[in-house]
C-alpha distance (Angstrom), angle and dihedral (degrees) to the residues before:
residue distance angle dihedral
X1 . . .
X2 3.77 . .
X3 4.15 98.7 .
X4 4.13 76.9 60.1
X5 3.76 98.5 51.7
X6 3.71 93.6 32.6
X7 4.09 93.1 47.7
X8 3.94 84.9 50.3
X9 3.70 91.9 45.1
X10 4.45 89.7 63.2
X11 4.07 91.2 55.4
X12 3.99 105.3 35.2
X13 3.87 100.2 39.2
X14 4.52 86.5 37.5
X15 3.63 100.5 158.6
X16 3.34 99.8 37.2
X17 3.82 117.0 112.7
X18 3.99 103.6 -114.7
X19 4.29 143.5 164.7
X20 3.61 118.9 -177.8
X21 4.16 116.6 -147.0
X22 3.83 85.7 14.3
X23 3.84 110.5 173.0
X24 3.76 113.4 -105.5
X25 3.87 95.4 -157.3
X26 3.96 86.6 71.6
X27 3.90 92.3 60.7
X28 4.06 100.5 44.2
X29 3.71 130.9 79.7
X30 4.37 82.5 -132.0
X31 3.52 88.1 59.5
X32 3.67 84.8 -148.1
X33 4.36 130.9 112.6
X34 3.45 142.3 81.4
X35 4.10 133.0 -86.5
X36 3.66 115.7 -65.6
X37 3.67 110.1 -139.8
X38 3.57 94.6 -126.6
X39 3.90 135.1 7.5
X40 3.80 110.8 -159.9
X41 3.69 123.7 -164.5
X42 3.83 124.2 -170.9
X43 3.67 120.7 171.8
X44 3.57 97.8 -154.1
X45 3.80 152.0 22.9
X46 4.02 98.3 -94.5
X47 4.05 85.1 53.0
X48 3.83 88.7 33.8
X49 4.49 86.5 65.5
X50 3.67 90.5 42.5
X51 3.46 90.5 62.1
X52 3.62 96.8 40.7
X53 3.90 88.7 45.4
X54 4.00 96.3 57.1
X55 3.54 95.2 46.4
X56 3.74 86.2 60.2
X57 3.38 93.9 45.9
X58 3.12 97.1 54.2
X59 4.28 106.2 28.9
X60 4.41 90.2 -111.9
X61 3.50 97.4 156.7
X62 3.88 110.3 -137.8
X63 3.73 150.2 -136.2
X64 3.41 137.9 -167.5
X65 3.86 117.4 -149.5
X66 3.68 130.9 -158.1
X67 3.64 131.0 -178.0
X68 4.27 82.4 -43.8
X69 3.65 82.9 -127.7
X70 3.98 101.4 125.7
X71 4.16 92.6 36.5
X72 3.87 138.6 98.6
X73 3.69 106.0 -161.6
X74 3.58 102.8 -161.8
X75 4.02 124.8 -124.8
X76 3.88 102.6 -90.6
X77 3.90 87.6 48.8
X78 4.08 123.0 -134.4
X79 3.90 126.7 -61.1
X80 3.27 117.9 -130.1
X81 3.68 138.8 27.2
X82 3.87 123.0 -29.2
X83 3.87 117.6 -158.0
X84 4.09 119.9 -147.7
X85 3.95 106.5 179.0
X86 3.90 112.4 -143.5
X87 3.90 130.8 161.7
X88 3.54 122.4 29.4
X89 4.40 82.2 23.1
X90 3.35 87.0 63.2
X91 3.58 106.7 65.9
X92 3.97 136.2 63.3
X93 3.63 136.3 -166.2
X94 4.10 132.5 -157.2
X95 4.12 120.7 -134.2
X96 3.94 92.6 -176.0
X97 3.63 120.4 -57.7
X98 4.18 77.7 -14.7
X99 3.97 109.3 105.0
X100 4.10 113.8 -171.2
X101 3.69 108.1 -164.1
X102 3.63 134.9 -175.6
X103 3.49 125.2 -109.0
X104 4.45 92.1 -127.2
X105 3.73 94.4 49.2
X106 3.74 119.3 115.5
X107 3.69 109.3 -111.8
X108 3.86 86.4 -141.2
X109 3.78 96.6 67.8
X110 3.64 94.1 28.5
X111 3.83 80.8 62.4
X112 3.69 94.6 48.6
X113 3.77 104.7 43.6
X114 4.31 87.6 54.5
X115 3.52 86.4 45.9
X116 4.17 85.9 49.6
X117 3.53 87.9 43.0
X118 3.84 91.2 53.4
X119 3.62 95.3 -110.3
X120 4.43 106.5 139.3
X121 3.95 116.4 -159.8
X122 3.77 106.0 62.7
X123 4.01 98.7 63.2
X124 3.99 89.3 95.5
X125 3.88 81.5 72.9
X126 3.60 97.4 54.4
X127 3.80 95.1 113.9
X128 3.99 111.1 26.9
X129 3.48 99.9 113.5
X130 3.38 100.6 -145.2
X131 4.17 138.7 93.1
X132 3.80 127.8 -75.4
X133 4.30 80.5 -116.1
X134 3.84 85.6 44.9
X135 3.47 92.7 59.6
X136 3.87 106.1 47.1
X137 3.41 88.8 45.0
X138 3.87 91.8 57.5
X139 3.95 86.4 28.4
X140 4.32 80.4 -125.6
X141 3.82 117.5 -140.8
X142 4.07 138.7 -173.1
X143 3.74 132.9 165.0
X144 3.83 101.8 -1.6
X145 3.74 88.2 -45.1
X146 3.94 126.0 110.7
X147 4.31 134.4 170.1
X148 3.99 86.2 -114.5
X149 4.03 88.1 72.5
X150 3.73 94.3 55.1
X151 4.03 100.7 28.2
X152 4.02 111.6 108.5
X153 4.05 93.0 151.1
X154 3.77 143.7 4.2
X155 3.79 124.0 -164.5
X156 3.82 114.3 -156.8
X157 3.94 131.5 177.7
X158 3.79 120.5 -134.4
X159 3.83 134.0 168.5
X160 4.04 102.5 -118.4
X161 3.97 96.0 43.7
X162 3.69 103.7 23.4
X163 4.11 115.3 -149.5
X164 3.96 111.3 8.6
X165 3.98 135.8 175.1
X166 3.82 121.7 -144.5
X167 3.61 123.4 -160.6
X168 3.43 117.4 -138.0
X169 3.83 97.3 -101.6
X170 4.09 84.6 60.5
X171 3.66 94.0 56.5
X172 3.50 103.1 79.8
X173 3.38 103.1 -138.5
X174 3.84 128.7 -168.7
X175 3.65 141.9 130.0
X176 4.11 102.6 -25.3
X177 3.91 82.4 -24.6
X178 3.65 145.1 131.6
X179 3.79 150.1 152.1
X180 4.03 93.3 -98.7
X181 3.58 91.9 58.9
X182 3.81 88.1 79.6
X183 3.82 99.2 32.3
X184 3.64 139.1 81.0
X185 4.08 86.1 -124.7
X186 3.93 131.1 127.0
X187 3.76 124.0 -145.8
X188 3.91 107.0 -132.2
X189 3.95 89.4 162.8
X190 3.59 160.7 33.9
X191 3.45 138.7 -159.2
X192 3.93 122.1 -166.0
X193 3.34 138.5 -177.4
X194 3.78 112.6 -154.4
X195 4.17 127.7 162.6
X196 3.72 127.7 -118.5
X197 3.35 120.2 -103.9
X198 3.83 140.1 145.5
X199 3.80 112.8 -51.8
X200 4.59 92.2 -136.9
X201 3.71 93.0 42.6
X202 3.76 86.9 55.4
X203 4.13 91.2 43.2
X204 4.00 88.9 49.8
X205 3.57 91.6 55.7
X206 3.86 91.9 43.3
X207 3.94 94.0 52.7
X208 4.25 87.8 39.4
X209 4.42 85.6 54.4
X210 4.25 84.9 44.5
X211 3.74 93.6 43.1
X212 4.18 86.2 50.5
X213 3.76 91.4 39.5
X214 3.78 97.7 49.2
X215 4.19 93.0 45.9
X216 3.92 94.2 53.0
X217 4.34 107.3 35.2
X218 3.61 124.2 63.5
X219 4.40 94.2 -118.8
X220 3.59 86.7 153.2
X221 4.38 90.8 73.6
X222 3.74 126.0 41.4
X223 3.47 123.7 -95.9
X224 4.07 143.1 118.6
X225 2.95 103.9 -101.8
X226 3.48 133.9 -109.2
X227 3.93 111.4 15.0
X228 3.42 101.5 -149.5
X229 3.83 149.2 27.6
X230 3.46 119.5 -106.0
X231 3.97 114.3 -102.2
X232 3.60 119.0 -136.8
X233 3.93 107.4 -88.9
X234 3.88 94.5 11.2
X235 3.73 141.8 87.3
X236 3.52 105.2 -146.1
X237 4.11 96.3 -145.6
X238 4.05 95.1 59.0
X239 4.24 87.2 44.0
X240 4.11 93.1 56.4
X241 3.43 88.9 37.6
X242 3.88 90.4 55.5
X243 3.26 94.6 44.7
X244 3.89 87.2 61.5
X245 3.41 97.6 -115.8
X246 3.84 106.1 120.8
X247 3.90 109.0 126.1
X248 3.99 90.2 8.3
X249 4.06 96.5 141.2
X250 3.83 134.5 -169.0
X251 4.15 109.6 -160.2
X252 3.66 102.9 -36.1
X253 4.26 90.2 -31.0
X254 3.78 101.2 106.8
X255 4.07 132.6 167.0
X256 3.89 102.2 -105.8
X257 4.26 107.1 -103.1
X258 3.79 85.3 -147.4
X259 4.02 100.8 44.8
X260 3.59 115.5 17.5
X261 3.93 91.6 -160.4
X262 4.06 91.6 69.3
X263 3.72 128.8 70.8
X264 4.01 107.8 -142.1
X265 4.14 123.1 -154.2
X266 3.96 92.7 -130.7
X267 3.87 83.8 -171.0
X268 4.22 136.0 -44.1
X269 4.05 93.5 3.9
X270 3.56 119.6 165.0
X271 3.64 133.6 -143.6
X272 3.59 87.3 -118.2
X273 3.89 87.4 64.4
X274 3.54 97.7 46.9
X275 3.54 97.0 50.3
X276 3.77 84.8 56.3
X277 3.30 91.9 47.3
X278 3.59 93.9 56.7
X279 3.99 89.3 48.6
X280 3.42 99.0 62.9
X281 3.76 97.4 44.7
X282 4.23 85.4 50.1
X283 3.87 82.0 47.7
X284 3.92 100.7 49.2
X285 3.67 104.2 38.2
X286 4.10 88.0 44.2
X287 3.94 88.1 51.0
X288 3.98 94.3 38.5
X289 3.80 100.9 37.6
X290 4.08 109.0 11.3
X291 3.73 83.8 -121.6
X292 3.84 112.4 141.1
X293 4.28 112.8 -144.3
X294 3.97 104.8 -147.4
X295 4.02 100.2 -165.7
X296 3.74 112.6 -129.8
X297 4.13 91.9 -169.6
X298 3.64 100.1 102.2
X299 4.16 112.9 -127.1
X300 4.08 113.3 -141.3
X301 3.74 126.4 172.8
X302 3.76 148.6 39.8
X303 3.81 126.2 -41.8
C-alpha cells in the first residue's frame, strides 16, 4: 500500500529532501497534472543510489523529472516516486575547452555562462527549456544546432553497474534519440567539448537566437513546447495552420495563435483536454493531408 512505502520512505531515505502528494502542475512548463505521490530530491550520487535502492526494495516505481518542460502529466497524477536532481547536479566546471556539466542544470544557463566564459558551440541551446540530462536524453536541437555536436562523454547512474561513462559512439544518438531512452539509466553528467572563442560574439548570437525565439513561440502561455515531431517534407506549424486550426481550443487546450505547432494552457486546462486536443489535430491533418502527427510531448501518469 502506498501509506506503507511512503511511511518507510521518511525514515530510510532521512536526509533526503522529500514531499509526498506534491502537485505536478508546479514542476512543468504545462502547468497542468495531478499530485505525484512522492517528489524525491537528492543532491548527489551517494543519495542518488539510496533512492534508487529503496525503490527496488520495495517495487516504487520511479521517475526522473527534468525541467517538466516536454511532459503531460495526466489528471490523476503518477504513482510512485518522482526524482528532481538538485545540488551537486546543478553545477558545472570547465578543464580547457572541456566543460563537465551536471545532469539538473538548465541547459539555458549552462548555455549562457560558456558563452560568458567565452566558450562557442552551446549557444544553439540558449532557449530549450529543459536540463543538461533532459537534453542528451532527447539528444535536444534548435537552429541547426544539436547535443550530438558537442557530446564527447555522458556519465549515468544505474542500479546493476553503479556510476558509468559512455563515449559518444555508445550513446546512440539520432534524431531526438539516445541509448537511455530504452534503459533503466540516469544521467548524473555531461561532458562537452566546445571551442574558444570571444565571450560578446558568443552573447550577440545568444540574444540574436532569444530575440528570434521570443518573436515566433507563444512563451508568454504554458505549454511544452512543440507538440509534434517534424514529418519528413513538412513543417508541422504551416500544416495545422492550413488546416485552419490555429486557435481551435478544447477546455483551456488551444492551438497557439502565434505558432500553430504548440498547444498553449490559456488558463485551468487539463491533460484530459490536451490529449484531445492533440487527437483531433492527428485526426484532421491524417484525413485532409495523409500526413501522420507522431507527438514528441512525452505522456506520464495514470488514466
Amino acid at each position: 500500500m502506498k501509506a506503507d512505502w511512503q511511511q518507510k520512505a521518511g525514515s530510510i531515505l532521512a536526509g533526503i529532501k522529500q514531499q509526498r502528494n506534491y502537485p505536478m502542475a508546479e514542476l512543468t512548463t504545462f502547468k497542468i497534472g495531478g499530485p505525484a505521490d512522492l517528489l524525491v530530491e537528492p543532491e548527489d550520487v551517494g543519495q542518488l543510489a539510496r533512492v534508487m535502492e529503496f525503490c527496488r526494495e520495495f517495487s516504487v516505481p520511479w521517475m526522473l523529472l527534468g525541467l517538466g518542460s516536454n511532459l503531460l502529466v495526466r489528471d490523476k497524477g503518477i504513482r510512485g516516486i518522482v526524482i528532481k536532481l538538485t545540488g551537486d547536479f546543478l553545477t558545472w566546471e570547465r578543464d580547457g575547452n572541456t566543460v563537465r556539466a551536471g545532469a539538473g542544470m538548465t541547459l539555458g544557463d549552462l548555455s549562457r555562462e560558456t558563452a560568458r566564459a567565452g566558450l562557442s558551440g552551446l549557444e544553439f541551446a540558449c532557449g530549450i527549456p529543459g536540463t543538461v540530462g533532459g537534453a542528451v536524453y532527447m539528444n535536444a536541437g534548435a537552429y541547426d544546432g544539436e547535443m550530438s555536436q558537442v557530446l564527447q562523454r555522458v556519465q549515468a547512474y544505474s542500479l546493476d553497474q553503479g556510476l558509468s561513462w559512455y563515449s559518444k559512439d555508445e550513446l546512440e544518438l539520432g534524431y531526438r534519440k539516445s541509448r537511455f531512452q530504452f534503459r533503466p539509466e540516469i544521467i548524473v553528467m555531461a561532458e562537452l567539448h566546445l571551442t574558444s572563442a570571444d565571450a560578446q560574439t558568443c552573447l550577440d548570437k545568444i540574444a540574436d537566437l532569444t530575440e528570434r525565439r521570443e518573436s515566433k513561440q507563444p512563451l508568454e502561455l504554458p505549454s511544452a513546447g512543440s507538440v509534434f515531431r517534424r514529418p519528413e517534407g513538412y513543417y508541422v506549424g504551416p500544416l495545422i495552420e492550413k488546416a485552419g486550426l490555429k486557435g481551435y481550443a478544447i477546455g483551456g487546450a488551444q492551438v497557439s495563435l502565434k505558432h500553430a505547432g504548440f498547444i498553449v494552457n490559456t488558463g485551468g486546462a487539463t491533460a484530459d483536454d490536451v490529449l484531445r486536443l492533440i487527437a483531433h489535430i492527428q485526426h484532421e491533418i491524417k484525413s485532409r493531408y495523409g500526413v501522420e502527427l507522431v507527438p514528441e510531448v512525452k505522456v506520464v501518469g495514470e488514466e
